[in-house]
C-alpha positions, 0 to 999 in steps of 0.5 A: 500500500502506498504510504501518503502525506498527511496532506494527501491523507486529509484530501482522501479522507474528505472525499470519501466523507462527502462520497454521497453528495459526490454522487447525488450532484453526478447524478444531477448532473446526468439527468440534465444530460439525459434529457438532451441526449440521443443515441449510443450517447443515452446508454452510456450515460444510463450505465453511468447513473447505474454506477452511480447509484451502486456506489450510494447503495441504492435498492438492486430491484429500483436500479433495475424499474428505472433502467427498465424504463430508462425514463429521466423523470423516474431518475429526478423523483429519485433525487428528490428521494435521496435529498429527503424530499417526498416524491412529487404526486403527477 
């Protein structure tokens, strides 16, 4: 294992300790780019937001209901989810 400075150690520790807002501000991020995106381009994005949702430990069984439909808003309603808000009724 490669030995790091304690300033380097500090700059690892804070980034694991803010993995989740990291990831929730990704995947933000990815939903703007779904809504404009078209072709191959689309499914690479929806492996990515895969990802991203592994890594906060996200339910396997709604990873898989919104990749099933690959719809943008169910992505949004799940930010909402993540941020504490309750989804919003259509």
């Amino acid at each position: 294992m490669t030995d790091y400075s304690p300033y380097q150690r500090k700059i690892i520790d804070r980034y694991y300790k803010n993995l989740d807002a990291i990831k929730h501000q990704q995947l933000s991020e990815l939903a703007t780019e779904l809504y404009l995106s078209e072709g191959k381009k689309t499914d690479r994005l929806w492996k990515r937001v895969e990802g991203s949702l592994r890594k906060l430990e996200f339910p396997e069984s709604r990873i898989a209901h919104l990749l099933a439909k690959r719809d943008p808003a169910l992505l949004v309603g799940i930010l909402g989810e993540l941020e504490g808000r309750p989804p919003e009724k259509p």
